[in-house]
DSSP file (Angstrom, degrees, kcal/mol; ACC not computed):
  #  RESIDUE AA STRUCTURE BP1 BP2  ACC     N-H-->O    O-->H-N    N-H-->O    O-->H-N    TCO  KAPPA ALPHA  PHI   PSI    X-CA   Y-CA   Z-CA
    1    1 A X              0   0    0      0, 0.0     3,-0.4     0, 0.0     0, 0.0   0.000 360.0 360.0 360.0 -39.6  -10.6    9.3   -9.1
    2    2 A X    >   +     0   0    0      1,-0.2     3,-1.2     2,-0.1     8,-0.1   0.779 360.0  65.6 -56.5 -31.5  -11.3    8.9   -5.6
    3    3 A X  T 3  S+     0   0    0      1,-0.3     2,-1.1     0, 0.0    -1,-0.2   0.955  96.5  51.5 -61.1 -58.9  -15.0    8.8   -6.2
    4    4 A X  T 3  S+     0   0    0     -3,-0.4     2,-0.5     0, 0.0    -1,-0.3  -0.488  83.4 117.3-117.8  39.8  -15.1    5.4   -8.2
    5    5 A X  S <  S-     0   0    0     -3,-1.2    -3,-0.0    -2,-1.1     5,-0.0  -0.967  70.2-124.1-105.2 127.4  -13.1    3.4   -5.4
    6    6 A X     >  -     0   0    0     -2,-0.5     4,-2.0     1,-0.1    -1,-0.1  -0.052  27.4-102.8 -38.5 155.8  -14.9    0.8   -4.0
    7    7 A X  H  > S+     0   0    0      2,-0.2     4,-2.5     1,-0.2     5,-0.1   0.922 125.4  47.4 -63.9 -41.7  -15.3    1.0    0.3
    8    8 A X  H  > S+     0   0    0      2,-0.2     4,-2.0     1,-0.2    -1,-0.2   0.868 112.9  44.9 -70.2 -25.1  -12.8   -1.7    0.6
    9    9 A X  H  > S+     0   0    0      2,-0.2     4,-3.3     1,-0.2     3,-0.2   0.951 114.9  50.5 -78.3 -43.3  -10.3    0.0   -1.8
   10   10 A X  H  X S+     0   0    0     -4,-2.0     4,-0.9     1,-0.2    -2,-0.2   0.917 106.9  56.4 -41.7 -69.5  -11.1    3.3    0.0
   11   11 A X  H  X S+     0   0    0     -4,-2.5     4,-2.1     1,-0.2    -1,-0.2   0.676 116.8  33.2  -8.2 -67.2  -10.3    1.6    3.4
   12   12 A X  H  X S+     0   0    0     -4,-2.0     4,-1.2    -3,-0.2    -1,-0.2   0.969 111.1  57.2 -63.1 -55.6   -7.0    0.6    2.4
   13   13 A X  H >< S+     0   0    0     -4,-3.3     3,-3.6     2,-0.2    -2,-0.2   0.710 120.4  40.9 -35.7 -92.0   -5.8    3.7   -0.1
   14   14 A X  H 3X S+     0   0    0     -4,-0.9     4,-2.1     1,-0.4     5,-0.4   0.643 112.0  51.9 -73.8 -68.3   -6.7    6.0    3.5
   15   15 A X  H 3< S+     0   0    0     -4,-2.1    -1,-0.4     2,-0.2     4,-0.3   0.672 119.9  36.5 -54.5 -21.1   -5.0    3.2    6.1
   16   16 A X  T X< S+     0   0    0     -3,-3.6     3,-2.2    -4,-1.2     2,-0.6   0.738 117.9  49.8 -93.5-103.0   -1.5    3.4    3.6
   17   17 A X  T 34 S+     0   0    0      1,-0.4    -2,-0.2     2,-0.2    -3,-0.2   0.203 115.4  50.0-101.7 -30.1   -2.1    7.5    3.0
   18   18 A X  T 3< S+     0   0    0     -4,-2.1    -1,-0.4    -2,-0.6    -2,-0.2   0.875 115.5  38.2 -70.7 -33.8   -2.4    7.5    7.0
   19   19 A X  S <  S-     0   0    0     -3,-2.2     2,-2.7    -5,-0.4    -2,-0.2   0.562  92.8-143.6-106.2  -8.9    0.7    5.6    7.8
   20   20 A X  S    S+     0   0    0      1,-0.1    44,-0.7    -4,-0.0     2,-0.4  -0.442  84.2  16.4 111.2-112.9    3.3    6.9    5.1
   21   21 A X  E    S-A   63   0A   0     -2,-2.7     2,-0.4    -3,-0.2    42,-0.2  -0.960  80.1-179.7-135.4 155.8    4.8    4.1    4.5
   22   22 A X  E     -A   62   0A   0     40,-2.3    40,-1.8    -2,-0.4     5,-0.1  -0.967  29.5-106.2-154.4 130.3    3.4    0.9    5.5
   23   23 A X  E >   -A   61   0A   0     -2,-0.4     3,-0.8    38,-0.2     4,-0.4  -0.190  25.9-134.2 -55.1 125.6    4.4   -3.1    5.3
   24   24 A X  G >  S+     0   0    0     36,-3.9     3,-3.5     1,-0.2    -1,-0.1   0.951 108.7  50.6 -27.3 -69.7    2.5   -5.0    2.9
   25   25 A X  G 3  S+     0   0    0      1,-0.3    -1,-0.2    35,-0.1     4,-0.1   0.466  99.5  69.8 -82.7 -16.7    1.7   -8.0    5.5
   26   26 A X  G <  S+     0   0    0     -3,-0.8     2,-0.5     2,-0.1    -1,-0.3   0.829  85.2  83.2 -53.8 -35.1    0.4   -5.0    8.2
   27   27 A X  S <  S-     0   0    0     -3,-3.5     5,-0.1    -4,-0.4   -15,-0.0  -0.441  99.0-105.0 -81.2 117.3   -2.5   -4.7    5.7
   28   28 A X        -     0   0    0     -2,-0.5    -1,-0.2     3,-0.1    -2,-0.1   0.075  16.9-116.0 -58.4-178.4   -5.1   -7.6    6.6
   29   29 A X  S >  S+     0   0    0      2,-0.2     3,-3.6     1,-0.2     4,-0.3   0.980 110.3  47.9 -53.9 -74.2   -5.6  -10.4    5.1
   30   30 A X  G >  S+     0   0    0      1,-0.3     3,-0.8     2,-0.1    -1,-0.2   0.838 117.8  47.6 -35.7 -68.5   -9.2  -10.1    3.8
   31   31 A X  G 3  S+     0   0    0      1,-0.2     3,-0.5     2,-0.1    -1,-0.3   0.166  84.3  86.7 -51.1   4.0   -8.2   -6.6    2.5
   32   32 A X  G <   +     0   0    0     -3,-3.6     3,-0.5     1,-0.2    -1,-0.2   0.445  62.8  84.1 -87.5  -3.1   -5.2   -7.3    0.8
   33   33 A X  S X  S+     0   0    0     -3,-0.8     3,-0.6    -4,-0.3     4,-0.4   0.600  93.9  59.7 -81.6 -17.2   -6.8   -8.5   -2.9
   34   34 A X  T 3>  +     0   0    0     -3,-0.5     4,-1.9     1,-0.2    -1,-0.2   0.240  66.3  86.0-101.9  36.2   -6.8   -4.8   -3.6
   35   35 A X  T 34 S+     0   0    0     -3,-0.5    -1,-0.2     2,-0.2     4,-0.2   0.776  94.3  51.9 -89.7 -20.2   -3.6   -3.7   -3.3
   36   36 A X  T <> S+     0   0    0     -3,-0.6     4,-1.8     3,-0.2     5,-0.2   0.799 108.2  54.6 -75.6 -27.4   -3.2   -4.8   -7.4
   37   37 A X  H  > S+     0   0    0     -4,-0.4     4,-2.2     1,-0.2     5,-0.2   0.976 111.2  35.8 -89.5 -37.5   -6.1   -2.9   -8.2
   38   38 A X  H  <>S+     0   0    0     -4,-1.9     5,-2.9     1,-0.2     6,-0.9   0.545 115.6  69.3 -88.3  17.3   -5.2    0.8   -6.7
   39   39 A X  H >45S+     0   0    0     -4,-0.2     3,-1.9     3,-0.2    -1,-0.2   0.739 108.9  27.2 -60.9 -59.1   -1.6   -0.5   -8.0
   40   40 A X  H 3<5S+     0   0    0     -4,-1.8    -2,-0.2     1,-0.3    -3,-0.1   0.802 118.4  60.0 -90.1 -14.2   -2.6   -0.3  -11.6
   41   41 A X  T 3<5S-     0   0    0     -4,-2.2    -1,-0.3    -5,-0.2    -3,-0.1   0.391 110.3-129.0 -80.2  10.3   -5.0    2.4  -10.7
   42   42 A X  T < 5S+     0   0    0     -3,-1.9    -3,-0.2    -5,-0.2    -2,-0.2   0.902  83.2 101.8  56.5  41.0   -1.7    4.6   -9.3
   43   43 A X  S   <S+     0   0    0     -5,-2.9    22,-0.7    21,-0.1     2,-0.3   0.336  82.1  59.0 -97.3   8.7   -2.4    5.7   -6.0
   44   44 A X        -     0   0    0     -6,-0.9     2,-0.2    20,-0.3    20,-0.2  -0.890  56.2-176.4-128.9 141.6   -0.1    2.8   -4.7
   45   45 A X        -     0   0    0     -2,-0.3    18,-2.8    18,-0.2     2,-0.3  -0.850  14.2-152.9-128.8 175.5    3.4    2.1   -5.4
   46   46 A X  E     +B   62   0A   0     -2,-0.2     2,-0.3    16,-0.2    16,-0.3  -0.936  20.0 169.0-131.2 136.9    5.1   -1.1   -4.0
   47   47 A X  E     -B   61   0A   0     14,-1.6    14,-2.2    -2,-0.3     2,-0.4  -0.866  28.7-115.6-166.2 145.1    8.9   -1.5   -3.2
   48   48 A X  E     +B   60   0A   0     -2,-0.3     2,-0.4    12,-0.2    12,-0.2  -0.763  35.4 153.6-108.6 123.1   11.2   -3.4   -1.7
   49   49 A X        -     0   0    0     10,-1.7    10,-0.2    -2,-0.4     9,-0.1  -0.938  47.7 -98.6-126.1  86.7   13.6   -2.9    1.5
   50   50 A X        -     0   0    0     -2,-0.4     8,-0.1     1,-0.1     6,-0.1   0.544  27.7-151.7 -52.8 144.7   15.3   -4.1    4.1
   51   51 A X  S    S+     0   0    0      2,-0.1    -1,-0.1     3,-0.0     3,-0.1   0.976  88.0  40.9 -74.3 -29.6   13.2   -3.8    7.6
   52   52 A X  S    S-     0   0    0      1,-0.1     0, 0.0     5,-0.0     0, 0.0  -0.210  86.0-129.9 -87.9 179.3   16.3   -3.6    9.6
   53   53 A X  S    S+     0   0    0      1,-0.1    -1,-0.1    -2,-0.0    -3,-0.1   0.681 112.1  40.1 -76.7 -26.0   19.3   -1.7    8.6
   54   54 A X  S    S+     0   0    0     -3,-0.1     2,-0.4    -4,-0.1    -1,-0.1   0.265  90.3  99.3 -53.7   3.3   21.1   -4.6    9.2
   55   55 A X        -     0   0    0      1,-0.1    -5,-0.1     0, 0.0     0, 0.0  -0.731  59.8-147.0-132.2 127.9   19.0   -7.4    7.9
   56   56 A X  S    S+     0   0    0     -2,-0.4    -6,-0.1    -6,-0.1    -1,-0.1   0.751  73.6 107.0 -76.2 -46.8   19.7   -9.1    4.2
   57   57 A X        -     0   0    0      1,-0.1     2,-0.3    -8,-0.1    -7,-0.1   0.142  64.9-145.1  30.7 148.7   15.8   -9.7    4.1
   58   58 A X        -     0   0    0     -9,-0.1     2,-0.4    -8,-0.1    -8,-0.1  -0.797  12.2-164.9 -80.8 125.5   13.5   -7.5    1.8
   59   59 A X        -     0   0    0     -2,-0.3   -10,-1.7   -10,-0.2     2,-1.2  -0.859  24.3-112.3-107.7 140.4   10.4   -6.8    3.2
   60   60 A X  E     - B   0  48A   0     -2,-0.4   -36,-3.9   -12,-0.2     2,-0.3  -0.445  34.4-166.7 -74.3 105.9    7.6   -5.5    0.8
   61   61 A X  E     -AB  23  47A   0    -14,-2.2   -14,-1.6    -2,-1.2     2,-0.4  -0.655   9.3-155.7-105.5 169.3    6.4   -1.7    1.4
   62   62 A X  E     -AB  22  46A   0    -40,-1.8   -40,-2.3    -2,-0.3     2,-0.4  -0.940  13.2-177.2-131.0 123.5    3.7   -0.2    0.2
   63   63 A X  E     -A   21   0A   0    -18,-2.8   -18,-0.2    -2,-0.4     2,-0.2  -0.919  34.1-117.3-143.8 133.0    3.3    4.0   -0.3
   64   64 A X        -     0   0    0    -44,-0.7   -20,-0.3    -2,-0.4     3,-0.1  -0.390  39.6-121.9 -57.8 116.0    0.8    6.0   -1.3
   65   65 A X        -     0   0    0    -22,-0.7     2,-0.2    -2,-0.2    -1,-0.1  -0.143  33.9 -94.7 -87.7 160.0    2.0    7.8   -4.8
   66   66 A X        -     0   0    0      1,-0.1     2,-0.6     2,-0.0    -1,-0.1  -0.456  40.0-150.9 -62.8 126.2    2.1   12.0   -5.0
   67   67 A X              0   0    0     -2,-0.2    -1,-0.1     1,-0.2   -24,-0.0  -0.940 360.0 360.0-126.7 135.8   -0.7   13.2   -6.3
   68   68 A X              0   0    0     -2,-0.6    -1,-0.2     0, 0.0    -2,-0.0   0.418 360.0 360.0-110.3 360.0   -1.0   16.6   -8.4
C-alpha cells in the first residue's frame, strides 16, 4: 500500500506516523490537499478535540491508523 503513495502523500503519512498525533493546521499549507486522499485510503483518521483541557474549542487532529 505504501508503495503506490505518491512523494507528497508519503511526506505527510511519515510527518503524522512521526508525531503520533498531530494538529491538522501544523501540516503545511501546500501539503494539506492530501490529507482526503490517505483519509479514504486509511492510513489517516481525523478527530476532533479540545487543545486545552480547559478550552470549549475543537481543534482538528489528525493520527495515523493501526496497521496489521
Amino acid at each position: 500500500m505504501l508503495e503506490s503513495l505518491s512523494q507528497v502523500e508519503r511526506t505527510v503519512y511519515e510527518l503524522i506516523l512521526r508525531a503520533g498525533d498531530l494538529m491538522a493546521k501544523d501540516i503545511p499549507f501546500k501539503m494539506a490537499g492530501v490529507i482526503p486522499l490517505l483519509k479514504r485510503k486509511g492510513l489517516v483518521e481525523a478527530y476532533r478535540r479540545p487543545a486545552t483541557p480547559g478550552s470549549r474549542k475543537k481543534q482538528t487532529y489528525l493520527k495515523a491508523k493501526k496497521r496489521e
